[in-house]
C-alpha positions in Angstrom: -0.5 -6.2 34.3 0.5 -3.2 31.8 -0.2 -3.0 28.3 1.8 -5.1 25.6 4.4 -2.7 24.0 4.4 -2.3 20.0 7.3 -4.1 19.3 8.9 -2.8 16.3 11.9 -4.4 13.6 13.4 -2.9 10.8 14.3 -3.8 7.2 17.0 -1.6 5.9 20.7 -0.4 4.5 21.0 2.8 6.6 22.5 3.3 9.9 21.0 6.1 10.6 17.1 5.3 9.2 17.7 2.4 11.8 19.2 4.5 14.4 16.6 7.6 14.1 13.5 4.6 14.5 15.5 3.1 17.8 15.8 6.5 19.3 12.3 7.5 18.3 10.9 4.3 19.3 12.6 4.1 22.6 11.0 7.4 24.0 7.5 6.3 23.8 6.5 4.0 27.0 4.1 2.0 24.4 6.6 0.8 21.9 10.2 -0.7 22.2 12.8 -1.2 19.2 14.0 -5.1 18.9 16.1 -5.1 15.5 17.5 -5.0 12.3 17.4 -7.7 9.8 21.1 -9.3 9.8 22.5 -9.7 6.2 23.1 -13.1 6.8 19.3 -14.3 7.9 16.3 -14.4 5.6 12.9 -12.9 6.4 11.3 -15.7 7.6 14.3 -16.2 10.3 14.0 -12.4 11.1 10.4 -12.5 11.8 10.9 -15.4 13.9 13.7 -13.7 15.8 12.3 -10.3 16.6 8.8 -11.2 16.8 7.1 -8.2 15.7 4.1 -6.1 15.4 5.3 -4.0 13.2 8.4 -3.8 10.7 9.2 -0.7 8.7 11.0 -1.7 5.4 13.4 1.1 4.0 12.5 1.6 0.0 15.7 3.1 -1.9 15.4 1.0 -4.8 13.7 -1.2 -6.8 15.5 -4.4 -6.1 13.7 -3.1 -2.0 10.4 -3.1 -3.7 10.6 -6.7 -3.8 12.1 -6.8 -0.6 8.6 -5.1 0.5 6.6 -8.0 -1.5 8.6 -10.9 0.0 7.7 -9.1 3.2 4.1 -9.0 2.3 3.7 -12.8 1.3 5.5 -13.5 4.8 3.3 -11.4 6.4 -0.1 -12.7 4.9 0.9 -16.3 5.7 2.4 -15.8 9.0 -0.1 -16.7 11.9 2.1 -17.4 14.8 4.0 -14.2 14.3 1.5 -12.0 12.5 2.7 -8.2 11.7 2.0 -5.2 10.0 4.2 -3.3 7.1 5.1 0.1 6.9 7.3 1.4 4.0 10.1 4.3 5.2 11.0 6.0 1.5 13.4 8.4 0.9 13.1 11.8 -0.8 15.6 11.0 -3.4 13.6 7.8 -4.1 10.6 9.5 -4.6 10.2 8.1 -8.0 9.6 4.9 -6.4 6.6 6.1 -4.5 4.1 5.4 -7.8 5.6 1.6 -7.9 4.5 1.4 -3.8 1.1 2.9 -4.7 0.6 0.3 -7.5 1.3 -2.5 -5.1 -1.6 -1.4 -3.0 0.8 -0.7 -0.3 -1.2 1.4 2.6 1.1 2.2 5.0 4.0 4.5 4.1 6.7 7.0 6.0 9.4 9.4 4.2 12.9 8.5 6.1 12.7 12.2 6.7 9.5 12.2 8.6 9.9 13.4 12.1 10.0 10.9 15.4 6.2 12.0 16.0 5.1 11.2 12.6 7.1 7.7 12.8 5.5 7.0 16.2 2.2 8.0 14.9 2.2 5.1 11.4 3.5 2.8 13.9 0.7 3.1 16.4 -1.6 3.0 13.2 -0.3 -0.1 11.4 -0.2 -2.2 14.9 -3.9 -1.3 15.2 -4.5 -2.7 11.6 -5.1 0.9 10.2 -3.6 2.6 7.6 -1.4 5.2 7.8 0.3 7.4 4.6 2.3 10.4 5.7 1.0 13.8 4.0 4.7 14.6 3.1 4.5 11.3 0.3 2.3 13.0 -1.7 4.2 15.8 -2.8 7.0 13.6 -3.8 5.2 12.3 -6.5 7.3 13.8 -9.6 5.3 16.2 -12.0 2.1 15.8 -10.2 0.3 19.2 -11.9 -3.5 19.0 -10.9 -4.2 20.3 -14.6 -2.5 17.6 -17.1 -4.3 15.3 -14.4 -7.6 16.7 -14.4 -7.4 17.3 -18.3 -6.3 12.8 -18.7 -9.0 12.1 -15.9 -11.9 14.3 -17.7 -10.9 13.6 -21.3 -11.6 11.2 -23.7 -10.0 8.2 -21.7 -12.4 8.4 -18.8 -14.5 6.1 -20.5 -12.6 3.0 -20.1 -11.2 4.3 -16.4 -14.7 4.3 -15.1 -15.7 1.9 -11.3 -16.9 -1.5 -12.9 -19.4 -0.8 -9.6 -21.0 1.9 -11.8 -22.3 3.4 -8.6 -20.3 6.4 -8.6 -21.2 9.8 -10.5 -18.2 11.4 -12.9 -17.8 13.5 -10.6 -17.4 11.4 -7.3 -15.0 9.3 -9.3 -12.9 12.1 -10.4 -13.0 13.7 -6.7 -11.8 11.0 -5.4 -9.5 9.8 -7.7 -7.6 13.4 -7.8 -7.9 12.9 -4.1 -6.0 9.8 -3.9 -3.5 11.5 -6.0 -2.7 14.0 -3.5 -4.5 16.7 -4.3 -6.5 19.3 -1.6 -10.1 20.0 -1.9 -9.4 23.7 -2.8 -7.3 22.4 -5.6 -9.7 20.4 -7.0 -12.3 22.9 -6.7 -10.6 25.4 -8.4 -9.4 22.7 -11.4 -13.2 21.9 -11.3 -15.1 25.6 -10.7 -16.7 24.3 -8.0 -16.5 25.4 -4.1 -14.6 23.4 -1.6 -18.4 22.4 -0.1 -19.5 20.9 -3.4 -16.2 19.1 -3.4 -16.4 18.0 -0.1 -20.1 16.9 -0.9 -18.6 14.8 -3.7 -16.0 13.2 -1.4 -18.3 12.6 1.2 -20.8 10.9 -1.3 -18.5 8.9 -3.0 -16.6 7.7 0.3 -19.9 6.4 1.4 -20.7 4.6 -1.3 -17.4 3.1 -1.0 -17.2 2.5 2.7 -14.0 4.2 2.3 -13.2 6.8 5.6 -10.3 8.5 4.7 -7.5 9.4 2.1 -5.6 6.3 2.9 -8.5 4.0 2.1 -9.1 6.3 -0.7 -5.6 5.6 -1.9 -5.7 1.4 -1.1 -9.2 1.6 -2.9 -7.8 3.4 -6.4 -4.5 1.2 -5.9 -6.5 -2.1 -5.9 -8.6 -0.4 -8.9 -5.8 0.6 -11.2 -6.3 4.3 -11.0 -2.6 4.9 -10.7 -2.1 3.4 -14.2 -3.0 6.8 -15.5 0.4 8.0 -14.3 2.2 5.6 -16.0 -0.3 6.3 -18.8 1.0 10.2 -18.8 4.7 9.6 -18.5 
């Protein structure tokens, strides 16, 4: 008996987002493409009709953010047809990107990603992993690693600090600029430090944590409220 394909729906307005997943999907022998959500049925009816492991919601706007929570709720209370999200967002929605990371949202694609880096969330989010696309991070608008590290370090730390307590300041901040996007030789030049001591830091802290990579890094500060600094700084 072979192994069960990924079966894989979509959520969204564009022809071609659909379109670029169906042919991307298709050439992979371990996935297959069911659907698109019809206009005319809800969620609950679309789940039910495909039956998937994994459905990629297109974000464009904010009225889709919702879309993406209403997915969410269906998806946390659905046992007979239980899947996993991934959110496709756009370049020119970029903006929304910060509203996703708030959400705790841990699995996210740009629509421009290429077929391999599509196949490779899917595979990710079927297996219950998490999977952000390196490309996401440098959509986030005005991201400068110094007004970052400046607001992190200053004088509203304090009140930013883990409630766990376990962390150093400097583990925190790794991380958090980390989950912001940032490399390890950015933050070790922001921070005078080499990229060994940073990686020290990360590694320290991400014990700690039990977190194992940037996209458990990036649930964790979600869940946490470190991404309120943003909105904090614009």
């Amino acid at each position: 008996m072979g192994t069960k394909r990924i079966r894989v729906s979509i959520v969204c307005h564009s022809g071609e987002l659909s379109e670029k997943i169906r042919s991307g999907v298709c050439i992979d022998q371990g996935m297959c493409f069911v659907d698109t959500k019809l206009a005319s049925e809800s969620l609950h009816e679309f789940v039910a009709r495909t039956l998937p492991a994994v459905v990629i919601c297109e974000i464009s706007g904010s009225v889709d953010i919702g879309v993406g929570r209403a997915l969410r709720r269906v998806a946390s209370s659905e046992a007979e047809y239980p899947f996993n999200l991934i959110y496709a967002v756009s370049h020119s929605s970029g903006n929304l990107i910060q509203d996703v990371y708030v959400d705790g949202v841990s699995n996210i694609i740009l629509t421009s990603d290429d077929c391999k880096d599509i196949r490779t969330a899917i595979s990710h989010a079927a297996a219950g992993q998490h999977h952000i696309s390196p490309s996401v991070f440098r959509c986030l608008p005005d991201l400068h690693i110094r007004s970052f590290y400046s607001l992190l370090n200053g004088s509203t730390s304090r009140s930013l600090r883990l409630p766990e307590g376990s962390l150093s300041a400097r583990e925190e901040l790794v991380l958090k600029l980390l989950a912001y996007g940032f490399s390890t030789k950015e933050i070790a030049a922001e921070m005078r430090l080499s990229t060994k001591t940073v990686e020290t830091y990360k590694s320290r802290g991400s014990d700690k944590l039990s977190l194992s990579s940037r996209a458990s890094i990036v649930k964790y500060g979600a869940s946490k409220g470190w991404f309120n600094i943003y909105q904090q700084q614009i």
